[in-house]
C-alpha positions, 0 to 999 in steps of 0.5 A: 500500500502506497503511503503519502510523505505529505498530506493536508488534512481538513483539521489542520489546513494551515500546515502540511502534514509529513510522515514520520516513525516514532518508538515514543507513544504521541496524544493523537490529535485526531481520535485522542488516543495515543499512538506509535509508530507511523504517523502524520505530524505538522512540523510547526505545531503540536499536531499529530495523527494517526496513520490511521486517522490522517488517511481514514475512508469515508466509508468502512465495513466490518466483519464482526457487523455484517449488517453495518456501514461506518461513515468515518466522523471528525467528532462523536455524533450527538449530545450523549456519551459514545463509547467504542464497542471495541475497547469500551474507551470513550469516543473524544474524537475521530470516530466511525460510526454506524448510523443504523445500528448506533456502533462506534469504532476508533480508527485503530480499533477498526484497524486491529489485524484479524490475526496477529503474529508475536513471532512464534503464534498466532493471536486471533481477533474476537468479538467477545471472551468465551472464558476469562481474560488473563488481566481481568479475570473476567468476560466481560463486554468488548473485544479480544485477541485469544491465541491459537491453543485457545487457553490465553485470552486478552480484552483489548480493553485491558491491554488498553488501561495497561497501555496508558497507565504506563505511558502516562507515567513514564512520558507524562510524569503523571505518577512515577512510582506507576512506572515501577508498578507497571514495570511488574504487572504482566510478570505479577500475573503468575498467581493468576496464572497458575490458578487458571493452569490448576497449579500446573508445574513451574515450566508451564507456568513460565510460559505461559507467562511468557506468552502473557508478555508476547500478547500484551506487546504484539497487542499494544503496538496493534492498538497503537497503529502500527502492529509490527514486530519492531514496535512489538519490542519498543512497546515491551521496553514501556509495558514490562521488563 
């Protein structure tokens, strides 16, 4: 696919906007989401956007809403609070949403790969859990990715929360001791872990926390805009050690 160096943009006429690649999370100025990787900023002023909200189509389907059209929104429509049914985060901004049937997708959520690859499986995109995410603990509403034995499964939601957590504390300085706490969250799944495996051997255990640390990475960049493998490791740089 081709990608544009430079484009203009209805919200920000006033500058052209230039493609660049950042491993810094940035405060998207379109869906006010953040954001890594690819991205289209002004290089007079604070303003960036997504890959995904500079260069949105008009018009999208999806396949989790055959019946649905998604018209692509510089602001949520009406008086009364929108939340995106894939993260089940509030819609500030750029948004697609479905006229007929009242669903609405940030650009990144309706951008998230069906299928997702760390490296060594495959993660597999669902409407909904069928069994508990390994953050939460529960079912809950939204999306999640599952992997391909089916025994791990994530909310994106949860990757969400975890995601801004740990960017507002170590860019913004919101709370520095967030960066040590979250440093530690995915590793500190292990009770959890090892009850959900029924308090399986050590071995087992460390793999899948392994895979725990996998997911959350591969998951994060996708939510971020740009699911790659290169981002995967600049994510886990933020996410855990």
């Amino acid at each position: 696919m081709k990608i544009d160096k430079e484009i203009s943009h209805p919200i920000h006429l006033k500058h052209k906007l230039k493609i660049e690649y950042t491993e810094i999370p940035f405060h998207c100025d379109g869906c006010k989401e953040a954001g890594i990787g690819l991205k289209y900023k002004c290089q007079q002023c604070e303003f960036d956007l997504h890959k995904a909200c500079a260069v949105a189509s008009p018009t999208i389907t999806h396949p989790f809403y055959n019946k649905c059209e998604f018209q692509f929104l510089y602001s949520p429509p009406g008086a009364a609070r929108r939340v995106c049914d894939a993260c089940r985060k509030d819609v500030l901004g750029f948004v697609y949403h479905c006229r007929r049937c009242g669903f609405d997708l940030h650009p990144c959520c309706a951008n998230l790969p069906q299928v997702l690859d760390d490296g060594e499986r495959n993660f597999y995109l669902y409407l909904k859990l069928s069994s508990a995410c390994h953050q939460c603990g529960g079912k809950g509403h939204g999306w999640c990715y599952r992997s391909e034995c089916k025994t791990y499964n994530l909310h994106v939601s949860c990757v969400k929360e975890l995601l801004v957590e740990s960017w507002q504390a170590k860019y913004l300085n919101v709370d520095k001791n967030k960066v040590r706490e979250m440093q530690t969250r995915i590793p500190s799944q292990k009770g959890t872990l090892k009850s959900h495996h029924g308090g399986g051997r050590g071995g087992k255990v460390r793999k899948c926390c392994e895979i725990a640390g996998g997911a959350a990475r591969v998951i994060v960049s996708a939510i971020l805009g740009d699911p790659t493998a290169l981002i995967g490791a600049a994510v886990g740089g933020f996410i855990s050690k």
